[in-house]
C-alpha positions as CSV (number, residue, x, y, z in Angstrom):
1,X,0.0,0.0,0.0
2,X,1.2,3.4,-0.9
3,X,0.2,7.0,0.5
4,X,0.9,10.1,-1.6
5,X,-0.1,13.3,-1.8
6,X,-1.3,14.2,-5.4
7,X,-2.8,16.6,-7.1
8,X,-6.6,16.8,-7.9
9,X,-6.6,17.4,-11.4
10,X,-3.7,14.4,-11.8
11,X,-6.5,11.7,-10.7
12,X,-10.0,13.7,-10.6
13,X,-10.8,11.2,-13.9
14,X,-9.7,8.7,-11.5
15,X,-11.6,8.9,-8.6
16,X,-15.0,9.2,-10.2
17,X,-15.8,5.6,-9.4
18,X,-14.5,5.9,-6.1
19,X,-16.8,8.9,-5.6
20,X,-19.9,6.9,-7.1
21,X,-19.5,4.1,-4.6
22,X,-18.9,6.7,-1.6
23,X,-22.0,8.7,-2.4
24,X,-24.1,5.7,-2.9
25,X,-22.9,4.8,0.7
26,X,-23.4,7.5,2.7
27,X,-25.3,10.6,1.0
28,X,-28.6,11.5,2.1
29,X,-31.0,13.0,0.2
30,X,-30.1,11.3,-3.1
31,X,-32.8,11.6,-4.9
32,X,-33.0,15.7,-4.5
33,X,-29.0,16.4,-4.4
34,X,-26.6,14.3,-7.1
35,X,-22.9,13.9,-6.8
36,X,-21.8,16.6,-9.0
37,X,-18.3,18.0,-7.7
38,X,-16.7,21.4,-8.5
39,X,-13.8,19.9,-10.1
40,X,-12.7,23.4,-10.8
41,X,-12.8,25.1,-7.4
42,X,-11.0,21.8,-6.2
43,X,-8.1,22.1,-8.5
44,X,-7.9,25.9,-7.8
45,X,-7.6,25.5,-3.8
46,X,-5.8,22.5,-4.5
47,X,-3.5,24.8,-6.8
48,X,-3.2,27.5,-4.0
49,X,-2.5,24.9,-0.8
50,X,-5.5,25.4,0.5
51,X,-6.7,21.8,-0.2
52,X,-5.0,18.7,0.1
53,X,-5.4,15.5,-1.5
54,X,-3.8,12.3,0.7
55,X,-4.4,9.2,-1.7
56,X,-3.9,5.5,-0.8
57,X,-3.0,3.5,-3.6
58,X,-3.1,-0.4,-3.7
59,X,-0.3,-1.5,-6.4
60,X,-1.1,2.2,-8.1
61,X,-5.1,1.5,-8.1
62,X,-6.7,4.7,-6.2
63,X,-8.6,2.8,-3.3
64,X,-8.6,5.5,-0.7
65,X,-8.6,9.3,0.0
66,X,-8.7,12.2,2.9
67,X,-9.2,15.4,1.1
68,X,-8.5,18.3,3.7
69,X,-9.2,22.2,3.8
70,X,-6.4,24.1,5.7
71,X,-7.3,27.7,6.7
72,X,-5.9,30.2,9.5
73,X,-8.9,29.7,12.4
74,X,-11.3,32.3,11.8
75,X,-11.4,31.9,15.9
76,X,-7.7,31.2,16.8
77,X,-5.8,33.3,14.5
78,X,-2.5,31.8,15.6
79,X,-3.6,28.1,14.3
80,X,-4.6,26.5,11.3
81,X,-7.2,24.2,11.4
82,X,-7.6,21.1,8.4
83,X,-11.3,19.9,8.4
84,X,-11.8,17.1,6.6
85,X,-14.1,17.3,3.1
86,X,-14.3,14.0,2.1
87,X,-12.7,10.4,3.2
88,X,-13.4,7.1,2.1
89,X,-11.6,3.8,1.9
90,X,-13.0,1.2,-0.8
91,X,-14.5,-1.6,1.4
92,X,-12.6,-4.4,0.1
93,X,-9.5,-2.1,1.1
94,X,-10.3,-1.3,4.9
95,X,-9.3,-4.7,6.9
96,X,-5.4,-4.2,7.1
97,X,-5.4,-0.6,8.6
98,X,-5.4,1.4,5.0
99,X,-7.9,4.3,6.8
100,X,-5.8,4.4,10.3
101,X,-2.4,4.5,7.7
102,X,-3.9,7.3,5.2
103,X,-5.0,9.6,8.4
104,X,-2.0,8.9,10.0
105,X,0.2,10.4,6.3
106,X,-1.9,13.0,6.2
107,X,-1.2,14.0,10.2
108,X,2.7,14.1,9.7
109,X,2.1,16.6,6.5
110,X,-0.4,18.7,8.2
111,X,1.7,18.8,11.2
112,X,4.6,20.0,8.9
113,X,2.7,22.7,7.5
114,X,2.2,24.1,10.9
115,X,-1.8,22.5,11.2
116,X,-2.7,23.1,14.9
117,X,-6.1,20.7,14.9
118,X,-7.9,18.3,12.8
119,X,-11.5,17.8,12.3
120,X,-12.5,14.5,10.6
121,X,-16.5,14.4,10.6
122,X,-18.4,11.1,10.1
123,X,-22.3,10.0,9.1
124,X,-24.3,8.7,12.2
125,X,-25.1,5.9,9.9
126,X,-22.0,5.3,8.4
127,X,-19.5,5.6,11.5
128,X,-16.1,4.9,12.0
129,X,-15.8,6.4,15.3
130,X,-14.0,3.6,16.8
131,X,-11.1,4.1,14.7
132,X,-10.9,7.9,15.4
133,X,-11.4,7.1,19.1
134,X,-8.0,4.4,18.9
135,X,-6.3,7.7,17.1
136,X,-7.1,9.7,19.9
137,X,-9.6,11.7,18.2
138,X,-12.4,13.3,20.6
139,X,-16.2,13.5,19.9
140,X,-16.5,17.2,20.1
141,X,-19.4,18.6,17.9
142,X,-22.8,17.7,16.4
143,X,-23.8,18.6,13.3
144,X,-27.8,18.9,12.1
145,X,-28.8,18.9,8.8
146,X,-31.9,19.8,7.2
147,X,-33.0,19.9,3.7
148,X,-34.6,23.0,2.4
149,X,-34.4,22.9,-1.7
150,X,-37.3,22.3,-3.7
């Protein structure tokens, strides 16, 4: 298994699949809002280090990824802060440590690049709070969600 950092326009033809399987897992109101991501404002913050893309790869087959935002606290101007956007592992791919392995990558860069905190948010129905718990992640926040489109 192999962890990389990589740009988003290098695999964003890649991942697609990836994406696919990951939103059918996990997104709510699928049949109002449809996987459709900004590809260009990815790339762009991508571009700018703003985002980062941490990629596991089984024998160079994309089967994982932890995309991150990393921004001065609005609250705590001395720190940045990375909150997770998106992370999945494939299923067949997450006996063997792959997710504990890619979050762990992605802590030594952030921590690098001067990242004070973390936030890694997970479904209610889709948890893997227990592994976040063994990496010394605390439970800190709720979130709520309501949908309000037509």
């Amino acid at each position: 298994m192999e962890f990389t950092i990589e740009k988003v326009a290098d695999f964003k033809d890649e991942i697609q699949p990836l994406l696919e399987m990951h939103w059918e897992q996990i997104a709510l109101n699928k049949d109002k809002i449809k996987l459709n991501p900004a590809w260009d404002q990815y790339i762009t913050l991508n571009e700018n280090n703003v985002l980062f893309a941490y990629i596991a790869r089984d024998k160079g087959i994309l089967v994982g990824y932890f995309i991150v935002i990393v921004m001065d606290s609005l609250h705590y101007v001395d720190h940045k802060f990375a909150t997770c956007d998106i992370i999945f592992v494939h299923p067949d791919h997450r006996k063997g440590m792959v997710g504990y392995k890619l979050i762990r990558f992605a802590e030594e860069h952030l921590k690098k690049i001067g990242v004070s905190c973390i936030h890694i948010n997970t479904k209610i129905h889709a948890p893997f709070d227990k592994l976040l718990e063994k990496m010394q992640y605390n439970c800190i926040e709720r979130i709520f969600s309501k949908y309000i489109g037509k």
